[in-house]
C-alpha positions in Angstrom: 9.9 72.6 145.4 10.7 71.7 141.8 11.6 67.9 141.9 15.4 67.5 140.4 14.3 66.1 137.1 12.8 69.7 135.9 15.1 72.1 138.2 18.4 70.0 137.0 19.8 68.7 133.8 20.4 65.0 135.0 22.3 64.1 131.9 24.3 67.1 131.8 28.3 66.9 133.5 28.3 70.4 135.5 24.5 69.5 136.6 25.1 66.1 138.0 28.3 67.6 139.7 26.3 70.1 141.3 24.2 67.6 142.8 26.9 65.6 143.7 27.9 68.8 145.9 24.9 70.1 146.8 22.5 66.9 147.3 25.0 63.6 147.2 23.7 60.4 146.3 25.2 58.2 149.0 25.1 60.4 151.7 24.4 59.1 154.7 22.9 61.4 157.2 24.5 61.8 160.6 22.9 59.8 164.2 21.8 62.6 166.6 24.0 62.4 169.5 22.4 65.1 172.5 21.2 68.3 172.5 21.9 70.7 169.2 22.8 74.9 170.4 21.3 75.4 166.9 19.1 73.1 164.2 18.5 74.9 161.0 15.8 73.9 158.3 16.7 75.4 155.1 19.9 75.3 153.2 19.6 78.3 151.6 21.9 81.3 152.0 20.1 82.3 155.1 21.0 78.9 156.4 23.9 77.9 155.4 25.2 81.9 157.0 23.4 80.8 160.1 25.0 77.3 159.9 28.4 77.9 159.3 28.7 81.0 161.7 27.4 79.1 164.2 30.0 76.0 163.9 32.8 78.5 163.6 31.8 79.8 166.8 31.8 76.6 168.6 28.1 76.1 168.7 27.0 72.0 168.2 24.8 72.9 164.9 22.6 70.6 162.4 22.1 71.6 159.2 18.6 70.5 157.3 17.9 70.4 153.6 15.1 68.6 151.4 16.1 69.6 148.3 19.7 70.9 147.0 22.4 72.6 149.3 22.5 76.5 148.0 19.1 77.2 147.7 17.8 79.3 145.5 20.9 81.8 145.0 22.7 78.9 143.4 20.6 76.5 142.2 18.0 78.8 140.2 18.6 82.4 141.2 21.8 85.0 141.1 23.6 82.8 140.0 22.3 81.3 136.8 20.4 84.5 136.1 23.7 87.3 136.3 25.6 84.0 134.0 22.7 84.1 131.2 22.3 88.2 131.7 26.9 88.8 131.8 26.4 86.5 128.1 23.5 88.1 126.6 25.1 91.7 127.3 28.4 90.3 125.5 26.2 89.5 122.5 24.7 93.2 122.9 28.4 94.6 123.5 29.3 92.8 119.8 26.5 94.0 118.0 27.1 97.6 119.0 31.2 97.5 117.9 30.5 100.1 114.7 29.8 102.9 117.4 33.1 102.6 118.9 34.4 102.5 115.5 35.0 98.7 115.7 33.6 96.5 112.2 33.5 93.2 111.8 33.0 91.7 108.0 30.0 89.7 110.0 27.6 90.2 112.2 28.4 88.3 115.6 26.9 84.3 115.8 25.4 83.5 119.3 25.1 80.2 120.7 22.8 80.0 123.4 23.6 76.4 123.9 26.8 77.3 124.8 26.1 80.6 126.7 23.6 78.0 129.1 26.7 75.2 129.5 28.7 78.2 130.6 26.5 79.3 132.9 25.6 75.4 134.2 29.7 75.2 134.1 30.2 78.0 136.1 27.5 77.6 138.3 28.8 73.6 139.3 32.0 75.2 140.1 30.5 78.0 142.5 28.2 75.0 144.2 31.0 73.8 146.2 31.1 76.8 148.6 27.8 75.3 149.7 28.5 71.9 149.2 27.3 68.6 151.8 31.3 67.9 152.2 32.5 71.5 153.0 29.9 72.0 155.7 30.6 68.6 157.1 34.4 69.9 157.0 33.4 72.9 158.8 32.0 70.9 161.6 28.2 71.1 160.7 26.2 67.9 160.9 24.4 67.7 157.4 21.0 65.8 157.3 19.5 65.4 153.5 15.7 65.2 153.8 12.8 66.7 154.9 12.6 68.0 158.4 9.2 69.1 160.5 9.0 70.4 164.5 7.1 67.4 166.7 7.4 69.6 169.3 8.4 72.9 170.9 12.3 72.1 171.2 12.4 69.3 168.7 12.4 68.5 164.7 12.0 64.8 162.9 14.4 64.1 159.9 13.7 60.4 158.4 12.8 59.1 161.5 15.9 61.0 163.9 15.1 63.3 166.4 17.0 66.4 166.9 16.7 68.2 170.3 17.7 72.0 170.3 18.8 74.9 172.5 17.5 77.7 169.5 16.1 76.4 166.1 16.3 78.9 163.1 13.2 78.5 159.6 15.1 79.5 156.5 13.8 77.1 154.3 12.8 80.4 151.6 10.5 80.2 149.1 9.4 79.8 145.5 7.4 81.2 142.5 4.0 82.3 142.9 1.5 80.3 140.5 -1.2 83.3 139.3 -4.4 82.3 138.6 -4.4 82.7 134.8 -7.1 80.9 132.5 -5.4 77.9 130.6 -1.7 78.5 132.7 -1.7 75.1 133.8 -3.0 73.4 131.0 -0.2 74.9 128.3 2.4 74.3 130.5 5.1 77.1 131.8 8.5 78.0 133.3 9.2 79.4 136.4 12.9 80.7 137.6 13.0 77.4 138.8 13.0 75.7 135.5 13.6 78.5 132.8 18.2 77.8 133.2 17.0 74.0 132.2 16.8 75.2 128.7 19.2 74.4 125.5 17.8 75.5 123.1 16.7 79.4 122.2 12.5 79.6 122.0 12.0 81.7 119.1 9.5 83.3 120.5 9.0 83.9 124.4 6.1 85.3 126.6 6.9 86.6 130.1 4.0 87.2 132.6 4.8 89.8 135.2 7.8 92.9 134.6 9.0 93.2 138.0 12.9 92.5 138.4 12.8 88.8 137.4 10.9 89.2 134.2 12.1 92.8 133.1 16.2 90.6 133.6 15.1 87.6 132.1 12.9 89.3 128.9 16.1 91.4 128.4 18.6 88.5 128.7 16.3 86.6 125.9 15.8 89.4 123.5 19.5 90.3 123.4 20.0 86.3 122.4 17.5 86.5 119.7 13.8 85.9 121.0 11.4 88.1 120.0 9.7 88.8 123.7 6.7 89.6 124.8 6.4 91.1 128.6 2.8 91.3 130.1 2.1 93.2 133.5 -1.4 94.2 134.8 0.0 97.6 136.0 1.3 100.3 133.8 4.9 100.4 132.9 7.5 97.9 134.4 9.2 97.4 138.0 6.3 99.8 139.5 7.9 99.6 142.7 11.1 101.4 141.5 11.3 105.2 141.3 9.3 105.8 137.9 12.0 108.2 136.6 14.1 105.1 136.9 11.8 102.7 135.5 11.2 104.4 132.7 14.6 104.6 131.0 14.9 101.1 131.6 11.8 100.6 129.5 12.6 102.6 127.0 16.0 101.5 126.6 14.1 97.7 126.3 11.4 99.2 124.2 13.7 100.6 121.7 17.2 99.3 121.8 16.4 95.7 122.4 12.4 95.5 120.6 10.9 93.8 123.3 7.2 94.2 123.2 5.3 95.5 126.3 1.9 95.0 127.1 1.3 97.0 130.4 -2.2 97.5 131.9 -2.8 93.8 130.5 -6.4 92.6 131.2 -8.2 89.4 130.8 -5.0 87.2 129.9 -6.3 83.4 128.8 -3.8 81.1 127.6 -4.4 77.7 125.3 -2.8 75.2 123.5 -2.3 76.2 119.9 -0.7 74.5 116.7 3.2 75.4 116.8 2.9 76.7 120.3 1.2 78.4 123.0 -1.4 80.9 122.4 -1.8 83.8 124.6 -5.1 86.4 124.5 -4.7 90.0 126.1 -6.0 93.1 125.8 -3.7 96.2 127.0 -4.6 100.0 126.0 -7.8 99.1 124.5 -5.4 96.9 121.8 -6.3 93.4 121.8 -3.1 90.6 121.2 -3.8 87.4 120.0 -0.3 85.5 119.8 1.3 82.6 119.6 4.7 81.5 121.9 7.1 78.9 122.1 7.5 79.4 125.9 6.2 81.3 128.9 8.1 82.3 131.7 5.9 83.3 134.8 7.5 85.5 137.4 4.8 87.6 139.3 6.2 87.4 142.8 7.1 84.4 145.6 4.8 82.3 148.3 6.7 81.1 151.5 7.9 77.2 151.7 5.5 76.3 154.5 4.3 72.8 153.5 5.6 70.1 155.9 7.3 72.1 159.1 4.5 71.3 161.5 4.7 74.8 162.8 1.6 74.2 164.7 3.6 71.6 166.7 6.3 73.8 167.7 3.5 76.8 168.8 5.2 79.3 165.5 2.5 81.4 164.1 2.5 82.0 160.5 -0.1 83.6 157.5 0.2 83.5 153.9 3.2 85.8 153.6 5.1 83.2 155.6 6.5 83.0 159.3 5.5 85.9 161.6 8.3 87.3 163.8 9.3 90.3 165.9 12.2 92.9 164.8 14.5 90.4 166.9 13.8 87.8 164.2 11.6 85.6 167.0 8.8 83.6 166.2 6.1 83.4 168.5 8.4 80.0 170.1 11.3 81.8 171.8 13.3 79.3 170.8 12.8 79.3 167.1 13.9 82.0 165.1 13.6 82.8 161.3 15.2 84.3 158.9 15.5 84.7 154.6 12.5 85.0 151.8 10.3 82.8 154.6 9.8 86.0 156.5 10.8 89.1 154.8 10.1 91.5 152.7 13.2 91.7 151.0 13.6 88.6 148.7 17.3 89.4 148.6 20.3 86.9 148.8 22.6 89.6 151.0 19.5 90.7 153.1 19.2 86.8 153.8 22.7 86.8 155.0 22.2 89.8 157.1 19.5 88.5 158.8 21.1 84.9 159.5 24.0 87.2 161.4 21.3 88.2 163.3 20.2 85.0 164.3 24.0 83.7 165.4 24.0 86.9 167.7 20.6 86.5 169.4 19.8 83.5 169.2 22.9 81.7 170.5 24.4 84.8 172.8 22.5 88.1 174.2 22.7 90.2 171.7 19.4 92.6 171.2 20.1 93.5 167.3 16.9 94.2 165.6 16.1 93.4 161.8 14.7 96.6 161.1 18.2 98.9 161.7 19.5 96.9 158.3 20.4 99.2 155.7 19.5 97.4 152.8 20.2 98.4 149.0 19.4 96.5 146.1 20.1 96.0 142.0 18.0 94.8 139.3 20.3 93.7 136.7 19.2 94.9 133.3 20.7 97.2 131.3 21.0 100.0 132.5 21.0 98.5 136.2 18.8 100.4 138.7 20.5 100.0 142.0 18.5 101.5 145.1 18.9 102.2 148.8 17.1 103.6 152.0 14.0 105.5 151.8 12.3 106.8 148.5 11.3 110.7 148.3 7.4 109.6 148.9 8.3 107.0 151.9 10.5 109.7 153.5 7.7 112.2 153.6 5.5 109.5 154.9 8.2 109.2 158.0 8.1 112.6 159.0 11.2 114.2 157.3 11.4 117.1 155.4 13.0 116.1 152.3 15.0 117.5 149.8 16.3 115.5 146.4 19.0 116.3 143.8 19.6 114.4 141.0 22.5 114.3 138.2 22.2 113.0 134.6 25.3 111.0 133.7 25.3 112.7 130.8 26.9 115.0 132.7 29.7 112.6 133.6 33.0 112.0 131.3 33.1 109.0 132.1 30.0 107.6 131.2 29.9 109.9 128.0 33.1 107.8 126.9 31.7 104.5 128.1 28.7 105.0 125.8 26.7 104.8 128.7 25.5 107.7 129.6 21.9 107.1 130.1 20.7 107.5 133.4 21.2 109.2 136.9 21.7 109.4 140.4 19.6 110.5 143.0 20.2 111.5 146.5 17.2 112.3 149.0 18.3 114.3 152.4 16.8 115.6 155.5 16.4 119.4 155.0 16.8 120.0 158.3 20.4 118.2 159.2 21.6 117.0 155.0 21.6 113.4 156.4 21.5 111.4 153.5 18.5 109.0 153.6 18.0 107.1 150.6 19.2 107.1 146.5 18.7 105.5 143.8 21.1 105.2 140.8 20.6 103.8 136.9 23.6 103.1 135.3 25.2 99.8 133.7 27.0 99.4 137.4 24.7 100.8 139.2 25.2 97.2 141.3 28.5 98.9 142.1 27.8 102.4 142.8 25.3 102.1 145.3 27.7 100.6 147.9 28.9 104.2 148.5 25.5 105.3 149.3 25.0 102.5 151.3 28.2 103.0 153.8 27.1 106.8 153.9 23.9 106.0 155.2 24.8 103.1 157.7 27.1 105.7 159.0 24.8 108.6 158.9 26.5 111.1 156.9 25.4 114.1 155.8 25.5 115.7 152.1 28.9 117.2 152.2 30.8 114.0 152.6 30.0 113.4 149.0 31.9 116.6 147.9 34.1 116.4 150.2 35.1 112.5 148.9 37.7 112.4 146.2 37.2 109.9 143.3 38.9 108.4 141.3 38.9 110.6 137.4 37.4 109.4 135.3 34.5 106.9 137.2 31.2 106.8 136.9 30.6 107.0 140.4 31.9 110.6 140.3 28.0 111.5 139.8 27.9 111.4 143.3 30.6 113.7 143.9 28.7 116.0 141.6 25.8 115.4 143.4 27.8 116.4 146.6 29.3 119.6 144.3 25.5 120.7 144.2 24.4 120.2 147.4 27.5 122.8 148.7 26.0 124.9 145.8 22.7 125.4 147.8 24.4 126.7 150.5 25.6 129.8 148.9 22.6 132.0 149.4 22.4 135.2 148.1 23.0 136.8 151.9 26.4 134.2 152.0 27.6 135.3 148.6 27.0 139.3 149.4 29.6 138.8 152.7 31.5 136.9 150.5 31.8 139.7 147.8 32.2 142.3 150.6 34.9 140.0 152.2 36.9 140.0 149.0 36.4 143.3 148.3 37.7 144.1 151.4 41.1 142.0 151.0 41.3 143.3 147.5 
């Protein structure tokens, strides 16, 4: 974990009030007194859900945390990131007045000092919803510190020993360190450090175009910095649908000029005079360039260090803890939940998961991880917002899948929005039209998806989108018009023929 000094801005106000919230000076932990129902390690969202659901319920719960209440959602996650990405796209919103007919004698003066103390501002004010006092309030007993199992059924804080009914690992985890030549030696920020800055780097280098860099390298080009994104595979977010992927590239490609070097081989970084230098061929070009800063965000490890798992008998490998679709480790009493084992490195899959926990765990409940519906948003611009299965994962399940898909260029809305690049896309079981998965790219795609979301928990079928009024004129009437089309395939030639002969005959 990032020590406080490189995650924080100790001489800022709205830094040092976040600590004061999240991780207070004087606090003085609580003295164990009998048997907890529920101990959590990690106060991140997972555990602070887990925590506070618990304690609401009754349940005699302790709360552990080594490093700053809020975990990475608050602290260096969501929260600073979508504050830094809302600003940038207000610089990007100025700049582009003249095509709504809108001049301004000047072109538009961005402060990214300021745009960061927002964001620090903002993000202080947020910090009390996890905040040492309120969870104290709420009947949680908070310890500050670093806690490890000595046992099957009980964990060590600063010398106390807490006894427990059910335990629950949320403690999360952090940025993967890659092993590039030089990395080290030139120095780097992670998502853990990168909100610390004040001042704009002219010039910024970001290794790895999944969602955290292809945000971040957007966020910093709209400010000013001329960026440069590195990723070893072709393209950017290759885990999103490439149709998707690929306006989002182009729209950073050419609206926004950040620089892509995809299929990058043999990076080496050194020091250099007036920066960082940075060697890497990509296309059979070769770049030899020179950066202010370099942001490294090519994927997460699990926060194992210190929880003497082996003492509690909880098995665990490199991708973090190991559990069953119950959310139990291999103790029966410990459970886990969050980034420290799953695949989804998501704030609201964290806080899905942690509901879990409160119902198995502490009642009788037999509610399995893997019937989540989960959707997600990367938050660039265009967003690309997904859900359920893609086209290729459904075949893989068995189904027999069909996919439509409607450009929003097809959509008044988004043709008077100026946003009308992009889509949605609705893959359905041939054989019943149950929806099973979609993906959308559009500036709210974030949004949008929820309705695909509740259609699938619920297990509808194709026609509900038709059959769904919205609201004229919205964006999210795509989906209608998916819907629209979907009916459309039902009028075969053989329907349409009784159809005509039906008319004909009540003509």
């Amino acid at each position: 974990m990032t020590p406080l000094n490189r995650s924080m801005l100790l001489d800022d106000p709205h830094d040092r009030q976040l600590i004061e919230n999240c991780r207070p000076a004087g606090w003085t932990n609580p003295t164990p007194t009998g048997r907890y129902n529920l101990v959590v390690l990690g106060g991140g969202t997972a555990g602070l859900v887990s925590a506070a659901g618990a304690a609401g319920l009754g349940a005699k719960v302790a709360l552990i945390e080594k490093h700053l209440l809020g975990g990475d959602c608050l602290n260096y996650g969501c929260v600073p990131s979508k504050g830094v990405i809302r600003a940038s796209r207000a610089a990007f919103d100025m700049r582009g007045g003249a095509a709504f007919g809108i001049q301004s004698p000047e072109p538009p003066v961005v402060s990214f000092p300021r745009a960061m103390e927002r964001m620090r501002r903002l993000r202080a004010e947020i910090s009390f919803h996890d905040s040492a006092q309120r969870f104290k309030d709420l009947g949680v007993d908070v310890y500050i510190g670093t806690g490890r199992f000595v046992g099957p059924s009980t964990v060590e804080v600063d010398g106390a020993r807490l006894e427990f009914h059910r335990a629950e690992i949320a403690t999360g985890g952090r940025a993967a360190e890659p092993p590039i030549p030089g990395l080290t030696q030139v120095g780097y920020h992670t998502n853990e450090t990168i909100f610390t800055l004040t001042e704009l780097p002219r010039r910024l280098a970001i290794v790895g175009a999944g969602p955290i860099g292809c945000e971040l390298a957007q966020a910093f080009a709209r400010f000013g910095s001329q960026v440069y994104l590195i990723e070893a595979l072709h393209g950017i977010m290759p885990n999103e649908d490439p149709d998707a992927a690929d306006i989002v590239r182009s729209s950073m490609l050419d609206r926004d000029c950040i620089k892509l070097m995809c299929c990058g081989k043999d990076l080496q970084l050194s020091n250099a005079d007036g920066g960082k230098r940075l060697k890497v061929e990509s296309h059979g070009n070769y770049y030899d360039i020179v950066v202010d800063e370099i942001l490294v965000g090519v994927g997460r490890k699990p926060n194992l260090e210190e929880l003497g798992l082996d003492a509690a008998g909880v098995q665990y490998t490199a991708q973090g803890v190991t559990v069953d679709d119950r959310l139990r480790t291999t103790n029966s009493r410990i459970y886990a939940a969050g980034d420290i084992c799953s695949r989804y490195k998501f704030t609201h899959a964290a806080d899905a998961m942690a509901r879990i926990v409160i119902a198995n765990a502490l009642f009788f409940a037999r509610r399995k991880v893997t019937d989540l519906v989960i959707p997600w948003c990367t938050y660039t611009d265009p967003e690309i917002a997904h859900v359920g299965y893609y086209e290729k994962d459904a075949r893989a399940a068995g189904f027999d899948v069909a996919t439509l898909t409607e450009s929003l260029d097809h959509v008044d809305r988004a043709l008077l929005d100026g946003e009308a690049e992009g889509f949605a896309r609705v893959h359905y079981d041939k054989k019943n039209g149950r929806m099973l998965g979609g993906t959308i790219v559009a500036r709210h795609a974030g949004e949008m998806i929820s309705e695909l979301t509740l259609a699938i928990v619920a297990r509808q079928k194709m026609e509900v989108l038709s059959s769904t009024i919205h609201s004229y004129p919205t964006q999210a009437e795509v989906l209608r018009k998916i819907g629209d089309v979907y009916m459309r395939t039902k009028l075969t030639p053989l329907v349409k023929s009784v159809f005509q002969k039906w008319f004909a005959w009540n003509r």
